[in-house]
C-alpha positions in Angstrom: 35.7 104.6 52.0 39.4 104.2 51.8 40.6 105.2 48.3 44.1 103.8 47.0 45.6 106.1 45.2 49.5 107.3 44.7 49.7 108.4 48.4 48.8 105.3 49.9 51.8 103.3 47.6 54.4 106.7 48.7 53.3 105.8 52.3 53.8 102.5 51.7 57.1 102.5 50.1 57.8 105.7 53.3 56.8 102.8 55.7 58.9 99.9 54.0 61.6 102.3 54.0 61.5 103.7 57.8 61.3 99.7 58.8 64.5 98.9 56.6 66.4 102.2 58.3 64.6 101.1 61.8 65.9 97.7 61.7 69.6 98.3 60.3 70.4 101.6 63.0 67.8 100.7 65.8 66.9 97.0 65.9 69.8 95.0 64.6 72.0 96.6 67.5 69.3 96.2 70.1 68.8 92.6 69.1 72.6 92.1 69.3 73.4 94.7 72.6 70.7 92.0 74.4 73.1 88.7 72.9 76.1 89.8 73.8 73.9 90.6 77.5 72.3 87.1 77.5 75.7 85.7 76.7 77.3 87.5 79.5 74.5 86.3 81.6 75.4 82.5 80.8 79.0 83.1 80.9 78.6 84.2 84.1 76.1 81.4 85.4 78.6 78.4 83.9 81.2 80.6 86.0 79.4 80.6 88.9 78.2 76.7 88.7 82.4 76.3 88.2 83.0 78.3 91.1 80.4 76.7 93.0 81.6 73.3 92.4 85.4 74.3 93.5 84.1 75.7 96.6 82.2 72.9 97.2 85.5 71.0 96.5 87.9 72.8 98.4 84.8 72.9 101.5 85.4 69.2 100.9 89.4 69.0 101.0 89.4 71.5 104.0 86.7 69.6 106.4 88.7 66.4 105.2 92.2 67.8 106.4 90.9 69.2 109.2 88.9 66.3 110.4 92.4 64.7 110.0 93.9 67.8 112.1 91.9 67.0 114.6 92.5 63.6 114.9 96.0 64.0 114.7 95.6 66.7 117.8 93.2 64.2 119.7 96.6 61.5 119.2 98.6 63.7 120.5 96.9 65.1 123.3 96.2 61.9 124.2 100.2 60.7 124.0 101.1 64.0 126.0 98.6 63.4 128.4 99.6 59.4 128.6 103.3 61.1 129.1 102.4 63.6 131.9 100.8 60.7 133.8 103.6 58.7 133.7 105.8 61.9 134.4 103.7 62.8 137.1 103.9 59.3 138.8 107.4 59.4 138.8 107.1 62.7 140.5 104.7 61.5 143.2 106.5 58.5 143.7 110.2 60.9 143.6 108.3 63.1 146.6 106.8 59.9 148.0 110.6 59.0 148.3 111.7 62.1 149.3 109.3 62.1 152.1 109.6 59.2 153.3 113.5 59.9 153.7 113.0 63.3 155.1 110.4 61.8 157.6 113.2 59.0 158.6 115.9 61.3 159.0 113.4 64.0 161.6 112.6 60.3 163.4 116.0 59.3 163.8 116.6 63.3 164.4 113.6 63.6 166.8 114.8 59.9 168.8 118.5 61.7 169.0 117.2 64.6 170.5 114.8 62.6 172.9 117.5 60.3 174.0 120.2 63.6 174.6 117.4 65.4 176.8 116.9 62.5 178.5 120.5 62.1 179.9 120.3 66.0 180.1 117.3 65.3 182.3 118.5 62.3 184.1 122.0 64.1 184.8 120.0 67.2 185.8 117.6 65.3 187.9 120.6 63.6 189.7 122.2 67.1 190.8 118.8 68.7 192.0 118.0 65.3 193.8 121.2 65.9 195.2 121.1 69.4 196.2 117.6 68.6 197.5 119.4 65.8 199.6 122.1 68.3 200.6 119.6 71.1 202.1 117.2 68.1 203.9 120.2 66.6 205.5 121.8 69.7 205.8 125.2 68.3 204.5 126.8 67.5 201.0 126.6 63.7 199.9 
């Protein structure tokens, strides 16, 4: 059987001691090391939901400008392109012009030309119908 004598109350009081030490050197700051840790922890999960949320803000503000961007560029490109077009009409129709002239110009040119070979050819035609005349006849007309 288990006798209680004066050991048992020295181990006792041994044991209530050791706790006492235990919990002042070896608990308490263990207990408080894993706070300050679990704090941390939260600190940085209320950091990261904060973060979080301005990301997701700025993601907001960002797609919102540059949906705006983009519309912006899609009103312009449209305007330049509305601009070329016109520019490039009055191009065509400068070149239309332009051509047109030119093509008058080689007509009138070409008719010129046609009407000076024909006298050339008429005058030339009259002097070898002559000289034709003059060796069949034999004589100069």
């Amino acid at each position: 059987m288990i006798e209680l004598n004066l050991a048992f109350v020295i181990q006792l009081i041994n044991f209530g001691i050791l706790v006492l030490v235990l919990n002042l050197f070896l608990y308490k700051p263990i207990r408080k090391v894993l706070a300050d840790r679990r704090q941390v922890i939260d600190s940085a999960r209320q950091k990261t939901v904060s973060v979080d949320e301005e990301v997701q803000s700025k993601m907001s503000q960002y797609e919102a400008r540059l949906h705006a961007a983009k519309a912006e560029a899609g009103a312009r490109r449209a305007e330049a392109l509305k601009a070329a077009q016109g520019e490039e009409a009055a191009v065509l129709e400068k070149a239309r012009k332009q051509a047109s002239e030119s093509l008058a110009s080689i007509r009138e040119k070409v008719a010129k030309e046609a009407g000076e070979a024909r006298e050339l050819l008429k005058q030339q035609a009259e002097l070898l119908s002559a000289d034709i005349c003059a060796k069949i006849l034999g004589r100069n007309l």
